[in-house]
Backbone and ligand atoms as CSV (ligand in chain L), in Angstrom:
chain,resi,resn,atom,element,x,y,z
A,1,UNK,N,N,-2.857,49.856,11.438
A,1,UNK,CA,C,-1.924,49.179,10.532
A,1,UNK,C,C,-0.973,50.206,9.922
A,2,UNK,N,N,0.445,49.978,9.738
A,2,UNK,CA,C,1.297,50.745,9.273
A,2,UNK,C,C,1.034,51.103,7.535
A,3,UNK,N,N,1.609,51.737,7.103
A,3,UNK,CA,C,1.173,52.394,6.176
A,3,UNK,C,C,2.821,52.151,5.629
A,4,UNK,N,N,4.005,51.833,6.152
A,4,UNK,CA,C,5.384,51.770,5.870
A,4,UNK,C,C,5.489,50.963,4.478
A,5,UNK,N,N,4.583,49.765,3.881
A,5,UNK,CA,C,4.743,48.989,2.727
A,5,UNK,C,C,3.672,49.633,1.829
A,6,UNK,N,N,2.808,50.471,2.291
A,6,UNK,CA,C,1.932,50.892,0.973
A,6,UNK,C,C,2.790,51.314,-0.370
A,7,UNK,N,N,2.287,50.715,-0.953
A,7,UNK,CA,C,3.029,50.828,-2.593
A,7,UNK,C,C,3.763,49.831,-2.956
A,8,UNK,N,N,3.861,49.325,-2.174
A,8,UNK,CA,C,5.732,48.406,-1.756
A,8,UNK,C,C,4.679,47.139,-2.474
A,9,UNK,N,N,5.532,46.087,-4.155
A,9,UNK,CA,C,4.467,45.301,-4.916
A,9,UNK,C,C,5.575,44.172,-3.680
A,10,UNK,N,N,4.508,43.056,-3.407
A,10,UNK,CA,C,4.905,42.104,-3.200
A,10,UNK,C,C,6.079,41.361,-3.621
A,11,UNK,N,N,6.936,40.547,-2.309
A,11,UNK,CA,C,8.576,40.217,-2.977
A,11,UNK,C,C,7.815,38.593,-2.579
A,12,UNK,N,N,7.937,37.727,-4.087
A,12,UNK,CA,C,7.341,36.077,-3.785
A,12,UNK,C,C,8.930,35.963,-3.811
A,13,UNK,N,N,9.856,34.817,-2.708
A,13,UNK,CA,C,10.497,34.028,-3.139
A,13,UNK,C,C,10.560,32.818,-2.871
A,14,UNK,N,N,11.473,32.105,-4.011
A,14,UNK,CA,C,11.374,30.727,-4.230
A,14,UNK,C,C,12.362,29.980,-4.074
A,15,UNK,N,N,12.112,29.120,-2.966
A,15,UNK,CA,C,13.077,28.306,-2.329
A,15,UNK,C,C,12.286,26.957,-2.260
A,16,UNK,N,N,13.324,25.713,-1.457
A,16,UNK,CA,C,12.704,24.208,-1.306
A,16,UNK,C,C,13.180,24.536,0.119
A,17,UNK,N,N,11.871,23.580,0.986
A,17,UNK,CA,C,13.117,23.067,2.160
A,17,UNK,C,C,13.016,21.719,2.303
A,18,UNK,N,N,13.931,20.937,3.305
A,18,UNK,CA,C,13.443,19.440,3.759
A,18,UNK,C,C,13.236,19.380,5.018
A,19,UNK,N,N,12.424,18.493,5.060
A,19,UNK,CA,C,11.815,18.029,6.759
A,19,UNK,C,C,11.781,16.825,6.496
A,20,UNK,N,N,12.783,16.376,7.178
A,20,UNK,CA,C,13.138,14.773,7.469
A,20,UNK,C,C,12.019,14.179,8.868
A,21,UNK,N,N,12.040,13.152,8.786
A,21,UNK,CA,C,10.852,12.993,9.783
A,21,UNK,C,C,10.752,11.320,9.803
A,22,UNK,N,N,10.466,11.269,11.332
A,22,UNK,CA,C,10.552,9.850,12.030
A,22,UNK,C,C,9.565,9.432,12.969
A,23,UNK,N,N,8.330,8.422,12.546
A,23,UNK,CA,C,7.296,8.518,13.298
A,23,UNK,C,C,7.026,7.044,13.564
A,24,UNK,N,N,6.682,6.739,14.810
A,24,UNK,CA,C,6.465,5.177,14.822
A,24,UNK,C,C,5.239,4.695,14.533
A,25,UNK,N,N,5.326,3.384,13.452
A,25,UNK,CA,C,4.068,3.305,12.265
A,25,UNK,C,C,2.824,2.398,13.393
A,26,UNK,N,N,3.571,2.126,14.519
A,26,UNK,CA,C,2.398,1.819,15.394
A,26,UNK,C,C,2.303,0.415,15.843
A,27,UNK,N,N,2.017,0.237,16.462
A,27,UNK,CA,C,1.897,-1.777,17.339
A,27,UNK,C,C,1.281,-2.403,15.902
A,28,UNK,N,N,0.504,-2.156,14.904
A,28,UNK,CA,C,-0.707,-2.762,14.173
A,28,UNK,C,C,0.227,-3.152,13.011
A,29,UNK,N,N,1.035,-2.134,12.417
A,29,UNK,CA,C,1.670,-1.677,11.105
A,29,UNK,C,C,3.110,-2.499,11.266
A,30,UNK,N,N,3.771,-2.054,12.504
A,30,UNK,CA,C,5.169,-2.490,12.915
A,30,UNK,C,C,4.834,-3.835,12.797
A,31,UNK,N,N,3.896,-4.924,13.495
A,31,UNK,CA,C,3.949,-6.407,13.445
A,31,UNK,C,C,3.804,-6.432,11.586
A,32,UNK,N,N,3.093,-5.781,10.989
A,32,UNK,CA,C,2.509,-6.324,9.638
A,32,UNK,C,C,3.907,-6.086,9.122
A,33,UNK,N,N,4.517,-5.225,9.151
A,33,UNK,CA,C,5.938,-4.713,7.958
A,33,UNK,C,C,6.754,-5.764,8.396
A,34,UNK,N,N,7.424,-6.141,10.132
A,34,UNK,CA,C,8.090,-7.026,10.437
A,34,UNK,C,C,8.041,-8.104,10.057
A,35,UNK,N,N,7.114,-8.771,10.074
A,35,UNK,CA,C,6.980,-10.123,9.362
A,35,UNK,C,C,6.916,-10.115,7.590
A,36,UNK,N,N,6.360,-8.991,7.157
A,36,UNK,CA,C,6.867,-9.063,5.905
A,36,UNK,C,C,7.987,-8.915,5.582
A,37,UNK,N,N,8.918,-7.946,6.472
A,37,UNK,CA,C,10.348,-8.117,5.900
A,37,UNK,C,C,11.268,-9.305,6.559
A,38,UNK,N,N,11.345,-9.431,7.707
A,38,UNK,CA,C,11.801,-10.730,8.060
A,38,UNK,C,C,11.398,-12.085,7.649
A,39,UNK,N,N,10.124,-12.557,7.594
A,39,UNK,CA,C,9.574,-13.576,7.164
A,39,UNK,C,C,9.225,-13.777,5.678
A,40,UNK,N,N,8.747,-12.910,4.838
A,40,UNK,CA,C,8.024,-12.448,3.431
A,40,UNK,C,C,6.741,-13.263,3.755
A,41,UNK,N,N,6.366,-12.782,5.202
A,41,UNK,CA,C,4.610,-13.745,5.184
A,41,UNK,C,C,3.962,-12.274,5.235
A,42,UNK,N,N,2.648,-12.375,4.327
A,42,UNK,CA,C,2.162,-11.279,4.350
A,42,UNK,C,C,0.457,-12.158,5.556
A,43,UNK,N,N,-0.133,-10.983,6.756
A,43,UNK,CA,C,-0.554,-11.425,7.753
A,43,UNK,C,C,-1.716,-10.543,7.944
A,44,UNK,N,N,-2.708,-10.786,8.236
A,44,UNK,CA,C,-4.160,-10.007,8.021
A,44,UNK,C,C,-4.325,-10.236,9.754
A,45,UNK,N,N,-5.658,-9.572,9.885
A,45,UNK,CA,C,-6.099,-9.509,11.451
A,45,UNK,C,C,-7.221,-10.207,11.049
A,46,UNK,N,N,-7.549,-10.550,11.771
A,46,UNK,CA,C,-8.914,-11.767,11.722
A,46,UNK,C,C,-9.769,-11.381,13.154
A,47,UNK,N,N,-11.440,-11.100,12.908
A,47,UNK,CA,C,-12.254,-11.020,13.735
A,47,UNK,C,C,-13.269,-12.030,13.801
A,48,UNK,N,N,-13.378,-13.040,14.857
A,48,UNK,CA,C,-13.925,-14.208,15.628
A,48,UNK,C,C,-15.286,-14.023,15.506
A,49,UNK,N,N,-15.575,-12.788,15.845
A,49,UNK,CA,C,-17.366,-12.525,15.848
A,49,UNK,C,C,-17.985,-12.104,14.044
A,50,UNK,N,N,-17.191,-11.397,13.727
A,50,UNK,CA,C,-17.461,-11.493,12.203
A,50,UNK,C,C,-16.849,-12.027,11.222
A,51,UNK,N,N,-16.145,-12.966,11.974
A,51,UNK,CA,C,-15.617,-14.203,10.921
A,51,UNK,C,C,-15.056,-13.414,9.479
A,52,UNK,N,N,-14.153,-12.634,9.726
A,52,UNK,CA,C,-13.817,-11.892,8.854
A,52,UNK,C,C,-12.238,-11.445,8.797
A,53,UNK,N,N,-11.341,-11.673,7.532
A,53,UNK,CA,C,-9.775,-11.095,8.009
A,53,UNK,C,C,-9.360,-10.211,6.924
A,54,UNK,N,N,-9.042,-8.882,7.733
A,54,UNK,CA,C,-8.494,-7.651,7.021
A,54,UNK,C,C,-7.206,-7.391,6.466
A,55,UNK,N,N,-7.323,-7.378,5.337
A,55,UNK,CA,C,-5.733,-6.943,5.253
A,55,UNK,C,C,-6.097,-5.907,4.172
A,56,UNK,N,N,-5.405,-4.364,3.979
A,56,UNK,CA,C,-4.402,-4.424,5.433
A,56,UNK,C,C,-4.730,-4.623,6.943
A,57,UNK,N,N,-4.111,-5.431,7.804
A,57,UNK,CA,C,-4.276,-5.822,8.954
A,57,UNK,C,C,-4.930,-4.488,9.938
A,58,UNK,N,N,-5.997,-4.141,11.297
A,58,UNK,CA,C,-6.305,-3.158,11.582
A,58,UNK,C,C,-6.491,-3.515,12.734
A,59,UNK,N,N,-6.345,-2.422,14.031
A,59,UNK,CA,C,-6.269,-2.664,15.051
A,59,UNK,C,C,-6.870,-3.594,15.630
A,60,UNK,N,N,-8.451,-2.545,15.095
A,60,UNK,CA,C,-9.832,-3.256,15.737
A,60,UNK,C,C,-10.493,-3.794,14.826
A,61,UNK,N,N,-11.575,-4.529,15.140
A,61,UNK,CA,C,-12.076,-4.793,13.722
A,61,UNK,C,C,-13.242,-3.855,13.338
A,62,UNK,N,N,-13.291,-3.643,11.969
A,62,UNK,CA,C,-13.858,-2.054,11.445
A,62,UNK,C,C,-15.371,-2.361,11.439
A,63,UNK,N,N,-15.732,-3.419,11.573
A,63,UNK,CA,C,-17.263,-3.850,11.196
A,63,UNK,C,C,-17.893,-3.701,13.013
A,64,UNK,N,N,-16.866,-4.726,14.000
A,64,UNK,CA,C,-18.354,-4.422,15.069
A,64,UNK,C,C,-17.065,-3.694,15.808
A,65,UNK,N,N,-16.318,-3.262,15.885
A,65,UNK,CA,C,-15.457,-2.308,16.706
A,65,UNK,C,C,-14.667,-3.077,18.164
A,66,UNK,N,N,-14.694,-4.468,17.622
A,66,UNK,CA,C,-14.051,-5.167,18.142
A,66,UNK,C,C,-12.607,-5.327,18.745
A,67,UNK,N,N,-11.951,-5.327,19.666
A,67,UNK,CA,C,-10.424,-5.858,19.792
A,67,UNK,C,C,-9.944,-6.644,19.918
A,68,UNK,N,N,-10.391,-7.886,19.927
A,68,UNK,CA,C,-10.531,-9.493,20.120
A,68,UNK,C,C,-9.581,-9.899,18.446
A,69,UNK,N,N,-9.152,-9.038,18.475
A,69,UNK,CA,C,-8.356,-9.508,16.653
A,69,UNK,C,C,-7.306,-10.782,17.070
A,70,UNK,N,N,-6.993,-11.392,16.052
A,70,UNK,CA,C,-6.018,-12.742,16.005
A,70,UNK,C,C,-5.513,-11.913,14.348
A,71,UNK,N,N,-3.518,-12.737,14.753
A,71,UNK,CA,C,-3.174,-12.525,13.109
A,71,UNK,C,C,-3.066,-13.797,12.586
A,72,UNK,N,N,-3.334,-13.959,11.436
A,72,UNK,CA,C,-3.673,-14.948,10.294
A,72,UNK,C,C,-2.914,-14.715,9.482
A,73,UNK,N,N,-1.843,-15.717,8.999
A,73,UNK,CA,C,-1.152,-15.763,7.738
A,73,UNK,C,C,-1.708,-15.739,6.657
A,74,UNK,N,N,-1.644,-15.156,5.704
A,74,UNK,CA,C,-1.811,-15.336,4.142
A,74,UNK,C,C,-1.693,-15.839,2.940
A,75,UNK,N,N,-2.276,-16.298,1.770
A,75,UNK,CA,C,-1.139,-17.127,0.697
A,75,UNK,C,C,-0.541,-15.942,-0.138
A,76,UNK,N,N,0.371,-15.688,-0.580
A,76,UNK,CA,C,0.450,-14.568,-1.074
A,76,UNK,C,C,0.025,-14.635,-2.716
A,77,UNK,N,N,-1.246,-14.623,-2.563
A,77,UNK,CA,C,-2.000,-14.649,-4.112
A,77,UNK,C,C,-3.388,-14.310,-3.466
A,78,UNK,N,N,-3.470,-13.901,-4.808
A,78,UNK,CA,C,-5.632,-12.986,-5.002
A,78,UNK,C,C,-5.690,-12.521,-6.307
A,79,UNK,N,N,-6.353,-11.997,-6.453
A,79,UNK,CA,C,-7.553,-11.671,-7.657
A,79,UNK,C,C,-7.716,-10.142,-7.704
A,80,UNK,N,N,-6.820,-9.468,-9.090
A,80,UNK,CA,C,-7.458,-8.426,-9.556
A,80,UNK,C,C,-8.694,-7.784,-9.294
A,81,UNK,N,N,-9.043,-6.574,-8.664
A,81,UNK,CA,C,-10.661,-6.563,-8.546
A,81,UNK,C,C,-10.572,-4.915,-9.151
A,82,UNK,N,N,-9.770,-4.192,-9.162
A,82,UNK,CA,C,-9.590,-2.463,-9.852
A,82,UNK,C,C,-8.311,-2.637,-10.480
A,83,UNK,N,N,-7.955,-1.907,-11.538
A,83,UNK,CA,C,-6.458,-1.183,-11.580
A,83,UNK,C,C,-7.172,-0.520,-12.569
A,84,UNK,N,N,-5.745,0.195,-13.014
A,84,UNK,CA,C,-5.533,1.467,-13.220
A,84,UNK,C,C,-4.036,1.315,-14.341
A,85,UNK,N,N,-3.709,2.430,-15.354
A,85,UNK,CA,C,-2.642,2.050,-15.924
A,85,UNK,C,C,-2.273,3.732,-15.882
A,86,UNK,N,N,-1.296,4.290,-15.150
A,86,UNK,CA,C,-0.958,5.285,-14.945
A,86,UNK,C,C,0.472,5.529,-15.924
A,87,UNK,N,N,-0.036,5.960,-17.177
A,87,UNK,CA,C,1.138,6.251,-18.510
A,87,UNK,C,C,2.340,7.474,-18.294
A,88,UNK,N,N,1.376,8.812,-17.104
A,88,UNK,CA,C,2.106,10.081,-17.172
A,88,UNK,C,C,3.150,9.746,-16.444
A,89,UNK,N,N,4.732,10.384,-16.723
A,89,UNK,CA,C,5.451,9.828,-15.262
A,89,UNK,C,C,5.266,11.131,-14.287
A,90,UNK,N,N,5.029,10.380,-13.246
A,90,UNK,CA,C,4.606,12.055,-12.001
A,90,UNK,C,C,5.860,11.735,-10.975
A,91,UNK,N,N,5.881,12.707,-10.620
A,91,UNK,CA,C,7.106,12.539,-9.230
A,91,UNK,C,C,7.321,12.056,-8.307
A,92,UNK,N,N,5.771,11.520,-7.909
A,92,UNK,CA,C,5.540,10.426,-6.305
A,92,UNK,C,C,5.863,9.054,-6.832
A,93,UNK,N,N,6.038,9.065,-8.379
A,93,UNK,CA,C,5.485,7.335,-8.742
A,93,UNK,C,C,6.894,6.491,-8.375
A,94,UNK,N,N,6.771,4.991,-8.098
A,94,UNK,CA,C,7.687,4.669,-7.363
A,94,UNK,C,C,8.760,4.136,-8.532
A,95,UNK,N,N,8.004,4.178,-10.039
A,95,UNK,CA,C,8.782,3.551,-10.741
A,95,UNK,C,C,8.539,4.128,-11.849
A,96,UNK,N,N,9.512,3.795,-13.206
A,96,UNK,CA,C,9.139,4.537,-14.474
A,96,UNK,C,C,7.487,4.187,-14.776
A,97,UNK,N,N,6.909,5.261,-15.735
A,97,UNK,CA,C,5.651,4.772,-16.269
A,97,UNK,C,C,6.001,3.819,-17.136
A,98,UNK,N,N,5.241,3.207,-17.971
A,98,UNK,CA,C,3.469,3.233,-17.700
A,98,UNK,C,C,3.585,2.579,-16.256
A,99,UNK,N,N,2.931,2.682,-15.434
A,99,UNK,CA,C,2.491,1.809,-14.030
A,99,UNK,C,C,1.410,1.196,-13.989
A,100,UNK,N,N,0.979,0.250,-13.521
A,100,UNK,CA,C,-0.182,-0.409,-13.535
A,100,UNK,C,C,-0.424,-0.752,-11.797
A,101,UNK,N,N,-1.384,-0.174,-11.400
A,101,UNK,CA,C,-1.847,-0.160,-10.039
A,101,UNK,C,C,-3.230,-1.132,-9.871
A,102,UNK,N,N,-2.948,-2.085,-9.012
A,102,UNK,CA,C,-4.726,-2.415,-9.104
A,102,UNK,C,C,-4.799,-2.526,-7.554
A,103,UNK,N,N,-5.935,-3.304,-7.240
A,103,UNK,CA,C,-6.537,-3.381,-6.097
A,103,UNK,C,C,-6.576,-4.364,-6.356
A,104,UNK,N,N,-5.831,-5.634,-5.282
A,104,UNK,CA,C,-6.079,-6.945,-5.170
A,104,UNK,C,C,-6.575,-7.352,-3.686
A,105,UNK,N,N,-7.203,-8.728,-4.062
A,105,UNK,CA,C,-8.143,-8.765,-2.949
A,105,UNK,C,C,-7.317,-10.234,-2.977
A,106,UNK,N,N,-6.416,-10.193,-1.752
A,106,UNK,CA,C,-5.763,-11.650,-1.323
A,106,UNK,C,C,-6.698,-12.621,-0.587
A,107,UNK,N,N,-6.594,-13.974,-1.664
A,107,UNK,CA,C,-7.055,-15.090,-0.806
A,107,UNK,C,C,-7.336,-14.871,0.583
A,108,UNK,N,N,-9.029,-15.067,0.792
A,108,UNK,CA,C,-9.959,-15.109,2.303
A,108,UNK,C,C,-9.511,-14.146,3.146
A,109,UNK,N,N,-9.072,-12.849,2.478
A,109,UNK,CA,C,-9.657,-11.712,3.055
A,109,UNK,C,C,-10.481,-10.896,2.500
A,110,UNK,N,N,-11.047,-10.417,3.139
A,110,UNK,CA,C,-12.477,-8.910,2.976
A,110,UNK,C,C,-12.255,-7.886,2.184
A,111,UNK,N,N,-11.089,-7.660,2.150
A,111,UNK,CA,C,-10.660,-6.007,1.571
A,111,UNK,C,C,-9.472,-6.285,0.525
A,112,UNK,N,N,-9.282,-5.122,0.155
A,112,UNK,CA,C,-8.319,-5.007,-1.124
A,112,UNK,C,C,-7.112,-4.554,-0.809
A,113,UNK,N,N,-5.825,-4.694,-1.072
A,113,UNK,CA,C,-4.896,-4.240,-1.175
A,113,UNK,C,C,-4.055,-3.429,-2.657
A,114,UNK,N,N,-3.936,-1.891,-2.290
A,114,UNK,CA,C,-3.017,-1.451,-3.356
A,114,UNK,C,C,-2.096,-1.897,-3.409
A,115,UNK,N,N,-1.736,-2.284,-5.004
A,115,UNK,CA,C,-0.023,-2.309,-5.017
A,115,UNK,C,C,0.086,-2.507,-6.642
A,116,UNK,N,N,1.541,-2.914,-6.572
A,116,UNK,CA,C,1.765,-2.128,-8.516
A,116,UNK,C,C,2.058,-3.973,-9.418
A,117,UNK,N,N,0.962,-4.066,-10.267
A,117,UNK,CA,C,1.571,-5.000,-11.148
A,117,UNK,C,C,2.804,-5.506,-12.039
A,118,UNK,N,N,3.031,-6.267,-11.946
A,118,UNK,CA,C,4.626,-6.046,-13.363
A,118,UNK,C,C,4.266,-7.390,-13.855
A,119,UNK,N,N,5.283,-7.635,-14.621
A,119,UNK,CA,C,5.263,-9.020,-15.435
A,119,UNK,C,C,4.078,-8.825,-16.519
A,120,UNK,N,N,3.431,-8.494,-16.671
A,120,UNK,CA,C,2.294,-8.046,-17.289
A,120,UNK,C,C,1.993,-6.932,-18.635
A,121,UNK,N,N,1.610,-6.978,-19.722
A,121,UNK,CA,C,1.177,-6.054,-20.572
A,121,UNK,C,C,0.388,-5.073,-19.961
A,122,UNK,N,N,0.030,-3.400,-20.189
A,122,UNK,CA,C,-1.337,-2.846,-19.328
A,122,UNK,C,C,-2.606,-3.571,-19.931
A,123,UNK,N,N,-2.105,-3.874,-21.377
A,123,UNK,CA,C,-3.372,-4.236,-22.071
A,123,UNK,C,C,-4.002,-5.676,-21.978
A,124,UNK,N,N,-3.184,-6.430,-21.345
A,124,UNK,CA,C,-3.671,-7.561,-20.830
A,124,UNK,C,C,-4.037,-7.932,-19.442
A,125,UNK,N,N,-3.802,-6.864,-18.536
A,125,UNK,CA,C,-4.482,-6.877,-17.457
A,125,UNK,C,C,-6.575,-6.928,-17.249
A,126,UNK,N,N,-6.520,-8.174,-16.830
A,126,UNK,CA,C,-8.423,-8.328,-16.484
A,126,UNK,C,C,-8.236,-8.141,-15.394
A,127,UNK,N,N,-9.909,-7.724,-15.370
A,127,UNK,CA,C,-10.700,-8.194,-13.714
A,127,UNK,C,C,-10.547,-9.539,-13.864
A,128,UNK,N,N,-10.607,-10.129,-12.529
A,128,UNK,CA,C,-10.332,-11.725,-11.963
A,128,UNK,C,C,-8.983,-12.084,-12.461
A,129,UNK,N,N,-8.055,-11.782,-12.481
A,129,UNK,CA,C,-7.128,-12.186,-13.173
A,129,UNK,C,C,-6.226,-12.504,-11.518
A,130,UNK,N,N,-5.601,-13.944,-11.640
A,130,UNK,CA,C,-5.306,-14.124,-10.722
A,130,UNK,C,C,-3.549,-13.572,-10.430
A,131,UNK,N,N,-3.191,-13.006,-9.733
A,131,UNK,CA,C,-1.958,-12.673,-9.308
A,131,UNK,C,C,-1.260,-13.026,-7.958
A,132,UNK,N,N,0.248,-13.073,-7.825
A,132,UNK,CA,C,0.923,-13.645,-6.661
A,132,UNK,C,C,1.680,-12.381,-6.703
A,133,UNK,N,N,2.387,-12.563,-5.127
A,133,UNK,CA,C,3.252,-11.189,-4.702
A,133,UNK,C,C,4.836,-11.656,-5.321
A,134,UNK,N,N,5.322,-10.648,-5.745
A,134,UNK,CA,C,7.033,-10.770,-5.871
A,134,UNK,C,C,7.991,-10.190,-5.210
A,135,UNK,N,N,8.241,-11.172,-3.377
A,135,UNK,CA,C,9.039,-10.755,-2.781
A,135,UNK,C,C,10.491,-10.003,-3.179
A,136,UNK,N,N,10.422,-8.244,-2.567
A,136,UNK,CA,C,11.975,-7.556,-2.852
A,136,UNK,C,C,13.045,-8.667,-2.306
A,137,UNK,N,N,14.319,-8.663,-3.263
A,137,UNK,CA,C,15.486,-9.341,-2.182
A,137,UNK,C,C,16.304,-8.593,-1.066
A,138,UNK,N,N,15.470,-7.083,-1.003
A,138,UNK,CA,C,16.352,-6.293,-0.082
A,138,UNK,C,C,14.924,-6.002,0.336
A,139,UNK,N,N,14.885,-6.212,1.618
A,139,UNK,CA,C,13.289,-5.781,2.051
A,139,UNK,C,C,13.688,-4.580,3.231
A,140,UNK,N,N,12.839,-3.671,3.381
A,140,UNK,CA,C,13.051,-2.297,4.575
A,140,UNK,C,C,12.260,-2.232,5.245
A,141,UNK,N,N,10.903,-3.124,5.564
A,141,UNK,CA,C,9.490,-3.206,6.146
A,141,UNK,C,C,8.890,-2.267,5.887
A,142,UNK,N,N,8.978,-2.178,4.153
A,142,UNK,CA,C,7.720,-1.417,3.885
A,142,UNK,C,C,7.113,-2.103,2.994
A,143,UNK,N,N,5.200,-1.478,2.365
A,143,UNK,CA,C,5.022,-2.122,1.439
A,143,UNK,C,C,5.760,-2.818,0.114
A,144,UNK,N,N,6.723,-2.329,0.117
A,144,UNK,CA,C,7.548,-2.652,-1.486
A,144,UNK,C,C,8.516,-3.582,-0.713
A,145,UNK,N,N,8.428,-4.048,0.447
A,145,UNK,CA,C,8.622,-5.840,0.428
A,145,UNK,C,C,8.181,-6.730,-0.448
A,146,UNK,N,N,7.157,-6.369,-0.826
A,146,UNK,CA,C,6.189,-6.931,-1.927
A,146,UNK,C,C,6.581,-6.179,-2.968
A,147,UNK,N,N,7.812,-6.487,-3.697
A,147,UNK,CA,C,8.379,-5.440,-5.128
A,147,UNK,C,C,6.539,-5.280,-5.776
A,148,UNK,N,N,6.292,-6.297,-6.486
A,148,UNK,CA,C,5.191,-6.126,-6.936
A,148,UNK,C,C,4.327,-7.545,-6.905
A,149,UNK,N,N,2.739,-7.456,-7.698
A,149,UNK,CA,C,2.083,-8.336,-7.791
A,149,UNK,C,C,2.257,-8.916,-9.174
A,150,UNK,N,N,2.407,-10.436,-9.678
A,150,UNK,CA,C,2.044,-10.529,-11.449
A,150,UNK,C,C,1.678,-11.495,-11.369
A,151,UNK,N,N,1.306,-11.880,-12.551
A,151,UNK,CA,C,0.545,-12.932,-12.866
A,151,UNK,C,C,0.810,-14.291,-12.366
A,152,UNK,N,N,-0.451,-14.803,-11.425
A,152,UNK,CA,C,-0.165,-16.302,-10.798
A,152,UNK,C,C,0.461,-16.939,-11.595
A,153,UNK,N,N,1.839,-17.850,-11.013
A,153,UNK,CA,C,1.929,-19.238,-12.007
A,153,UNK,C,C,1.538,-19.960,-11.752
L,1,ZN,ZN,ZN,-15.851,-7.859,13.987
């Protein structure tokens, strides 16, 4: 090893860069975003042998490793089952704080879906509390087709 930097204190510098980036979200994801942004139907995968429908929608089905999936429309309403009231504002968050994040579990499916409450106090958010989705009027086929979830009417 050269001996040319001995002594020499470390030079840190500080820069940003960007990496733009374009990846295809996949046969599973692409049908689920498409129909949410074209249609505003939100669409689970449904497995025949375990009588069971996932959303978010998944290739196979996660229980017997099935591919026999069917898609199943949704109502776009469910039931509070986690949140969260995130006060700090951080840099990923998609919107001013306070935020209120829960985990809703949409009508006759298995699993939960993240996404961000509104219409709502933090302090009046319950468990079981029933909520509906609030289609964006500019949709991009992403989750925030679904601006947010609030309180069923
Ligand atoms: Zn199954």
């Amino acid at each position: 090893m050269s001996n040319v930097f001995k002594g020499v204190e470390p030079l840190v510098v500080k820069s940003k860069i960007s990496v733009p980036y374009h990846w295809w979200a996949g046969e599973t994801a692409s049908a689920f975003f498409i129909k949410l942004r074209d249609e505003q139907k939100i669409s689970g995968t449904w497995c025949a042998a375990c009588k069971k429908l996932f959303l978010p929608p998944r290739k196979t089905c996660p229980l017997c490793f099935s591919a026999q999936i069917e898609w199943k429309t949704v109502q776009p309403v469910g039931t509070v089952t986690a949140f969260t009231v995130v006060r700090r504002q951080l840099a990923a968050m998609p919107r001013k704080a306070p935020v209120i994040y829960a985990m809703i579990k949409i009508d006759g499916t298995e699993t939960g879906l993240l996404h961000i409450l509104d219409e709502v106090k933090p302090g009046d958010v319950k468990i079981g509390m029933r909520v509906e989705a609030k289609f964006a009027e500019v949709r991009k086929a992403t989750i925030f087709d679904i601006e947010y979830f609030r309180p069923a009417r």
